[in-house]
C-alpha positions in Angstrom: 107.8 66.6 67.9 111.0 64.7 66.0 114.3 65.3 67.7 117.9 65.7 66.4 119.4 62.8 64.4 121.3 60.4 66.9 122.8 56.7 67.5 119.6 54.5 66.9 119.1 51.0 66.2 119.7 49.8 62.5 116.9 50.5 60.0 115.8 46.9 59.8 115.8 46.7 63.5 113.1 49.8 63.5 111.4 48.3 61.1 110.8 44.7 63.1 110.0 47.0 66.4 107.4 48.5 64.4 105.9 45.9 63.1 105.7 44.2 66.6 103.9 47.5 68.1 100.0 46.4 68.1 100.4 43.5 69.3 102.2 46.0 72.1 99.2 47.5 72.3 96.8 44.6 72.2 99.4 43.2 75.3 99.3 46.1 76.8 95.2 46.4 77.0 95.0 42.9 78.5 97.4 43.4 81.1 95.4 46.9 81.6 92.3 45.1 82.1 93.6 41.6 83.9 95.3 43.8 86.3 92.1 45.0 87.1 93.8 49.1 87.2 91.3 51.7 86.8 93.3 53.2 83.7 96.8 53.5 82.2 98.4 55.4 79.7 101.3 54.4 77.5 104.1 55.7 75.3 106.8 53.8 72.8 109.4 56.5 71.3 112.0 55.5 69.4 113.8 56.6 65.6 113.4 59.9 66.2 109.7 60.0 67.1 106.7 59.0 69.2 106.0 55.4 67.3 102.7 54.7 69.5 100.6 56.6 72.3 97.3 55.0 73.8 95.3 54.4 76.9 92.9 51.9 78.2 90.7 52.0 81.1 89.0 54.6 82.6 90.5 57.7 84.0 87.5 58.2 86.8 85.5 55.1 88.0 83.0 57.4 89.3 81.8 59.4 85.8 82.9 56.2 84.1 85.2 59.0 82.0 87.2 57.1 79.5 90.9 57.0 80.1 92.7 59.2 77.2 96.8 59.8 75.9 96.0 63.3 77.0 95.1 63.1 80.6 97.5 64.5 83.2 99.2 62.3 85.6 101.7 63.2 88.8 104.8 61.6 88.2 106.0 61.6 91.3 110.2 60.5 91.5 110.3 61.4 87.8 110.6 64.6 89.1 114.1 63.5 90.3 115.5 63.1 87.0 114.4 66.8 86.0 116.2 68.4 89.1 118.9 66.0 88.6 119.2 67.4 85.4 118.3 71.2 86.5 121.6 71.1 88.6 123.8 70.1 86.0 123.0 72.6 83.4 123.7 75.2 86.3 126.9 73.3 86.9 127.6 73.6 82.9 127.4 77.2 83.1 129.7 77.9 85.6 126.8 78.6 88.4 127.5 76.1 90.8 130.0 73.3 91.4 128.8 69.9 92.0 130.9 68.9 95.3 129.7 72.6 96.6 127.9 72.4 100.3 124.5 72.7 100.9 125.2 75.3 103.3 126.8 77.7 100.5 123.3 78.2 98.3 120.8 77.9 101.4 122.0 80.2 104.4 119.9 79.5 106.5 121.4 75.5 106.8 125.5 77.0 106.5 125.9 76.2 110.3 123.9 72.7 110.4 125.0 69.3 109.6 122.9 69.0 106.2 124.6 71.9 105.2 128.0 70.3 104.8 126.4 68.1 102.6 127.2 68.1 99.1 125.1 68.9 96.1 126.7 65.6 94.3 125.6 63.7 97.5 122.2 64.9 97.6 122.0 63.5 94.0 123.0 60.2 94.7 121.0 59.9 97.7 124.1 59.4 100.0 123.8 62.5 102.2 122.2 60.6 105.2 119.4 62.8 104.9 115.8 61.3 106.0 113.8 60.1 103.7 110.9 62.2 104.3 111.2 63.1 108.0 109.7 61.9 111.3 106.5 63.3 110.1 106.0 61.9 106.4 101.6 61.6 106.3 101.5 64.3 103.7 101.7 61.1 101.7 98.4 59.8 103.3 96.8 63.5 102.7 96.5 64.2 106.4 98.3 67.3 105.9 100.1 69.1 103.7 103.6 68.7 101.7 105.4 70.9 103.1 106.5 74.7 102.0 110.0 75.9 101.9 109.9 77.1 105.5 108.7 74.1 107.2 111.1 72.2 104.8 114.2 73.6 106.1 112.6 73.8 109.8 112.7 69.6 109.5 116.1 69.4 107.9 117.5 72.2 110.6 115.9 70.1 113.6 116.0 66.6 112.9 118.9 64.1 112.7 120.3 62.0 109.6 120.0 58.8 109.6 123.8 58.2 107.8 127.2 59.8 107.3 127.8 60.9 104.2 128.8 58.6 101.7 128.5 55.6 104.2 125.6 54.1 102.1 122.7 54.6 99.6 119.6 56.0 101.0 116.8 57.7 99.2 115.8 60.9 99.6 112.7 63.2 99.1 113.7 65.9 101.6 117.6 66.3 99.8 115.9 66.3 96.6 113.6 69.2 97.8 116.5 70.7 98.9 118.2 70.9 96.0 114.8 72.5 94.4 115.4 75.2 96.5 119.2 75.4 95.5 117.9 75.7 91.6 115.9 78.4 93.0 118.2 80.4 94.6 120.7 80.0 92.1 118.6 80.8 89.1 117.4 83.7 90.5 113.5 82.5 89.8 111.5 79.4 90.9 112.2 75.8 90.6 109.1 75.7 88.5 109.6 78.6 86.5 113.4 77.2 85.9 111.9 73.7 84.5 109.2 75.6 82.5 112.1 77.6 80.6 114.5 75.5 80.5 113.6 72.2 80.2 109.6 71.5 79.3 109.5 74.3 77.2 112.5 73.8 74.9 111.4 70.4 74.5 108.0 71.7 73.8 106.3 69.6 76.7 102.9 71.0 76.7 101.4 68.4 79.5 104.9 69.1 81.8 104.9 71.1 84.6 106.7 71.1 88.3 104.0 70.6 90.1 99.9 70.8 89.2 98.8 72.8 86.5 96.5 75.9 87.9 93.4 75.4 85.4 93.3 72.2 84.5 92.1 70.4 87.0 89.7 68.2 85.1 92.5 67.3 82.4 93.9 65.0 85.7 93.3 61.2 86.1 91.8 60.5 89.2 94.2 58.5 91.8 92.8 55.8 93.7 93.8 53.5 96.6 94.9 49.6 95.9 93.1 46.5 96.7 95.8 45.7 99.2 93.2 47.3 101.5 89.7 46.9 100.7 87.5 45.3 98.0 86.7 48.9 96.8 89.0 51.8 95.5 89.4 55.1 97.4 89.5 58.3 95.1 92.6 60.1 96.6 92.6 64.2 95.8 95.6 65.5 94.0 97.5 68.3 96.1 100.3 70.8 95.6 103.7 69.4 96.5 104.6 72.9 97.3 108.3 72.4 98.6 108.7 69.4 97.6 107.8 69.5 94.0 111.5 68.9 93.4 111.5 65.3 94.6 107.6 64.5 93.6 105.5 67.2 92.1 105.9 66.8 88.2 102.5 66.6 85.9 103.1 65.0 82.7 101.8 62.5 80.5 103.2 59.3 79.0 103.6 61.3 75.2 105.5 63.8 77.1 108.0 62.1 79.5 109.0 59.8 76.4 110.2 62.8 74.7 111.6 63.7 77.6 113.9 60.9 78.4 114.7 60.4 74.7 116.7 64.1 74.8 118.6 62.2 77.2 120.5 60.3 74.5 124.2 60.7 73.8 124.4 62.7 71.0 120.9 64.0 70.9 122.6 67.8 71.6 119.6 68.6 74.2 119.4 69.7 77.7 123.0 68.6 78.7 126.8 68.2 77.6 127.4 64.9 76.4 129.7 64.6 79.3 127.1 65.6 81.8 124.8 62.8 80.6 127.0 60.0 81.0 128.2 61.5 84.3 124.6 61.4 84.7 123.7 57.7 83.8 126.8 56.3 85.6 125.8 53.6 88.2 126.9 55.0 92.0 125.2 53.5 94.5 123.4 50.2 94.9 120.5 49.7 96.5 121.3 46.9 98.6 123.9 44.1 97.9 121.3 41.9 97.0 119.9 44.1 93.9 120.9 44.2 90.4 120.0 48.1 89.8 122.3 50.9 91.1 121.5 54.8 91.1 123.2 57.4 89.1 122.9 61.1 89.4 118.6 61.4 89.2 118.3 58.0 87.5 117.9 54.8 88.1 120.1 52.0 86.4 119.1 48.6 85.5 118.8 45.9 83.3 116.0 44.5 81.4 116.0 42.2 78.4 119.4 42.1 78.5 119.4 46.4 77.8 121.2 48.7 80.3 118.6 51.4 80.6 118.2 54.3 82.5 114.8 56.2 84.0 112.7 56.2 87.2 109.6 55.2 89.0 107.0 57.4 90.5 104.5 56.7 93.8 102.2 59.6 94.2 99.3 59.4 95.9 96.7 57.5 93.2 99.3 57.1 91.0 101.8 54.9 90.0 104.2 55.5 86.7 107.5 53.9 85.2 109.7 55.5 82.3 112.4 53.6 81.0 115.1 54.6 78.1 118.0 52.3 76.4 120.0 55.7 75.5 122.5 53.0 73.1 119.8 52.2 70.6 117.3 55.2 71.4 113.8 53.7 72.7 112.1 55.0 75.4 108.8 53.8 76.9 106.8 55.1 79.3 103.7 53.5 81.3 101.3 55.5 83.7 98.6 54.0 85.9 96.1 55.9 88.1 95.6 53.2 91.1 98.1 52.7 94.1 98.4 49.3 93.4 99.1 50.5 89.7 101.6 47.8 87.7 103.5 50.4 85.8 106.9 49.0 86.1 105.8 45.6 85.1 104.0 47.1 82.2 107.5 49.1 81.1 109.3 46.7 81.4 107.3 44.3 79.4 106.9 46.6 76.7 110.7 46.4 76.0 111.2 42.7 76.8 108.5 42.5 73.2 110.6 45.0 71.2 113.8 43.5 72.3 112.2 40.0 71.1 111.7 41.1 68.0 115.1 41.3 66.9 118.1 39.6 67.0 121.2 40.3 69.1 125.0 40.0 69.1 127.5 41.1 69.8 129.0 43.4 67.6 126.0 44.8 66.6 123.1 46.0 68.6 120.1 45.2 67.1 120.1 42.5 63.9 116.9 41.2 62.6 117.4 37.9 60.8 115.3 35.9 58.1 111.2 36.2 57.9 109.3 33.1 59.2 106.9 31.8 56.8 103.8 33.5 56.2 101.9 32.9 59.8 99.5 35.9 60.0 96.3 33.5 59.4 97.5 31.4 62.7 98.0 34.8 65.4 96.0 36.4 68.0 94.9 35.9 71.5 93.0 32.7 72.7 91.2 31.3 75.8 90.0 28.7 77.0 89.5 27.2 80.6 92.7 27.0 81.8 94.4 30.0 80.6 94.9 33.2 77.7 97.4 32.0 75.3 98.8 34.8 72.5 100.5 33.8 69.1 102.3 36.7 67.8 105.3 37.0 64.9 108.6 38.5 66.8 110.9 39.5 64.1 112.1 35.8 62.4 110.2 34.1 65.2 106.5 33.0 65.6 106.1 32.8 69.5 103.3 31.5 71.6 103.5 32.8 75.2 100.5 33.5 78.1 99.7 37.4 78.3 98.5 36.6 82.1 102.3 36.5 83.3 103.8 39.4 84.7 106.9 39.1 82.6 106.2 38.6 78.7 108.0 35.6 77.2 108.9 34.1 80.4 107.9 30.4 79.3 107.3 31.4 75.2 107.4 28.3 73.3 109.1 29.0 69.4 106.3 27.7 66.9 106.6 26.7 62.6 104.2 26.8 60.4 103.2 23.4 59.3 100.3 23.7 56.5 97.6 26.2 56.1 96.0 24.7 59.5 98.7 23.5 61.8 101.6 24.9 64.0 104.1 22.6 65.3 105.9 23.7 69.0 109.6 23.6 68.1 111.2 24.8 71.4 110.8 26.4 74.7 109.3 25.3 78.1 108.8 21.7 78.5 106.2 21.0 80.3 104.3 22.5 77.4 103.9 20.5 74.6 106.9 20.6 72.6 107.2 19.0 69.4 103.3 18.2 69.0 100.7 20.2 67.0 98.3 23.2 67.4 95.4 22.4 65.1 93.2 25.2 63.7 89.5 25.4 62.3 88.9 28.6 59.9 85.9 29.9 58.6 85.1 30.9 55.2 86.5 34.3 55.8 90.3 32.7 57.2 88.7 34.1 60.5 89.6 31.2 63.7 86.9 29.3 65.0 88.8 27.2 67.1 92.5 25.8 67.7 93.2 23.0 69.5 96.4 22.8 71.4 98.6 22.3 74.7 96.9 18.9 76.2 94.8 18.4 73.0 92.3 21.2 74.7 90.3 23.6 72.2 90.9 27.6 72.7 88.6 30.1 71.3 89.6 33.6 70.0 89.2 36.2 72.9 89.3 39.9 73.4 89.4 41.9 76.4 86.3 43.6 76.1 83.9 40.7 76.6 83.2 39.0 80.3 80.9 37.0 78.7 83.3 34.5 77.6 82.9 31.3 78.9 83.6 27.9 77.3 81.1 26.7 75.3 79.5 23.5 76.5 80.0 25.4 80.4 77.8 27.8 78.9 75.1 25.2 77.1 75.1 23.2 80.6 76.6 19.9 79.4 
């Protein structure tokens, strides 16, 4: 579903983004499988529409059930951003006030500590409110999240752990809290109130507060991480009941993309201009060490030199990142179904590749320069003993960089086309092999047999799906 017309990147920007998107994909599948996840699920939005949508892995390692774009996911702290967002549409018309006390919307807490606390503090985590209480194992599944009543019951009876607005510190219980204050003010549920005014006007089909009665076997199985044991745990989804506000969200990657992306200034969705960058304005650092800093529901950082906005989630099984630069209008979202799930790192890679393939300055945001010489003979993904090695065209560049790094590009080395069978390493890391020659062997269909390259060592073309690979003369016994 296209949005509204908005500030984007330049046409010839979008047009090197798109051309960079399989090898996206193809980067995005070998991390997948290196990473040894179960199964993730990935989408790239940006002029205007969802540009690609995939999944790789499997969504149950029991059924071997193939991982799909349409399997449902909890997003955990995503949630945040709706509720953020919940409260100031109710702010926009007139319902409540932002600096209003806890106290004045939920009753029963007007006489307690936590119900002097502000709405506006409980959205920049800098109530003092516990994180989830002395009591958190509904995270582990020994019990349940808890409902309304035993919500306040543990916000009425135990201490904070901070004055407010003495520091930054994270919240699942305020952000329940301010669930129920969405409720109350609304007049209807916190899940009814996302389902009618936020998911459904976007026309989020896979979105929901919490888990979708019926569809249990649309879900992604969660499982534990390796951290613990050579074999994954399947962990059981359960209702966040109370706490659905802070953690419960179902979506999918296709959906939260969309999402995020009606968070653009300009895009006339959800919220007032003025709300959104009151929104996306940094508050609160994390620690004085970190680079990121917290806004009103989102999360502010930098990566690939963008200022971008979005969340993480940790459910039980799950673990998800969605990112969006709301100045040029991309937004990417990764979802993995293992504890140990590398979700940000995936994200985060996915822009650090778009951004690559285009050009930056100052004045403007996003300027492709010239075409490289005809290389698409030379790129793909290699292997050989030592290592994976991808050559890919980013925008004016052709770029040889390992896929196996967490971050893509790290130690890229800039490559030129030579003749019809050699490279030449130009610039970039070196204790590469900079200013010598990759050397290729085709076949009579321009297909790669070989390329030999980095210490004078031959690679061979490689793809995810084969474990058989192994280099040649280990495999003939010489």
């Amino acid at each position: 579903m296209a949005s509204p017309p908005t500030e984007t990147a330049p046409p010839a920007a979008l047009d090197a983004m798109r051309a960079v998107i399989p090898h996206v994909v193809s980067w995005l599948e070998y991390r997948t499988w290196y990473s040894r996840v179960p199964g993730a699920q990935f989408a790239v939005w940006f002029d205007g529409e969802v540009q690609a949508s995939g999944a790789f892995g499997l969504a149950d390692l029991a059924s071997g059930e193939t991982m799909t774009p349409h399997h449902l996911f909890r997003v955990a702290s995503h949630s945040k951003t709706f509720t953020a967002t919940a409260i100031l549409q109710l702010a926009e018309r007139g319902l409540l006030r932002l600096d209003d006390r806890t106290g004045d919307h939920i009753t029963e807490l007007a006489d307690t500590v936590v119900g002097c606390i502000s709405l506006r503090e409980l959205l920049e985590h800098s109530g003092g409110i516990l994180r989830d209480g002395v009591d958190g194992d509904h995270w582990q599944n020994a019990q349940p999240f808890p409902d309304e009543q035993k919500l306040l019951e543990i916000v009425r009876t135990e201490d904070v752990k901070a004055q407010p607005n003495e520091r930054f510190g994270y919240s699942n219980l305020g952000y329940a809290l301010l669930g129920v204050v969405v409720g109350r003010v609304s007049g209807t549920s916190f899940r009814q109130y996302l389902a009618e005014n936020i998911t459904m006007p976007l026309g989020l089909r896979d979105t929901s507060a919490d888990v979708i009665d019926g569809r249990a076997a649309d879900y992604a199985a969660g499982y534990s991480g390796l951290h613990t044991s050579r074999e994954r745990m399947r962990i059981p989804h359960a209702d966040t009941e109370a706490m659905s506000a802070a953690t419960g969200v179902t979506s999918t990657a296709s959906d939260l993309v969309r999402y995020l992306a009606a968070h653009r200034i300009g895009s006339g969705e959800l919220l007032s201009d003025a709300s959104k960058r009151a929104q996306q304005r940094g508050l609160w650092r994390p620690s004085d060490s970190s680079d990121d800093e917290y806004g009103l529901g989102f999360v502010i950082e930098r990566i690939a030199g963008r200022r971008v906005i979005g969340h993480s989630g940790g459910y039980p099984g799950h673990i998800t990142k969605s990112l969006l630069d709301p100045v040029d209008g991309i937004a990417v979202s990764v979802l993995t179904n293992a504890i140990d799930g590398p979700a940000s790192e995936l994200a985060a890679g996915i822009l650090t590749i778009l951004d690559a393939a285009v050009r930056r300055t100052d004045r403007l945001p996003l300027t492709p320069a010239a075409a490289p010489a005809d290389s698409a003979r030379f790129e793909g993904r290699f292997a050989n003993l030592w290592g994976v090695l991808d050559i890919v065209r980013l925008g004016d560049r052709l770029c040889a960089y390992s896929p196996t790094g967490a971050a893509p590009l790290a130690r890229s080395t800039e490559l030129v086309v030579v003749d019809d069978v050699t490279l030449r390493a130009t610039e970039g890391d070196g204790y590469g092999a900079i200013g010598e020659t990759l050397q290729f062997d085709f076949d009579e269909h321009g297909r790669v047999i070989t390329m030999r390259a980095v210490g004078g060592m031959s690679w061979w073309p490689f793809e995810v799906d084969t474990d058989a690979f192994r280099v040649p003369w280990i495999r003939q016994g010489v």
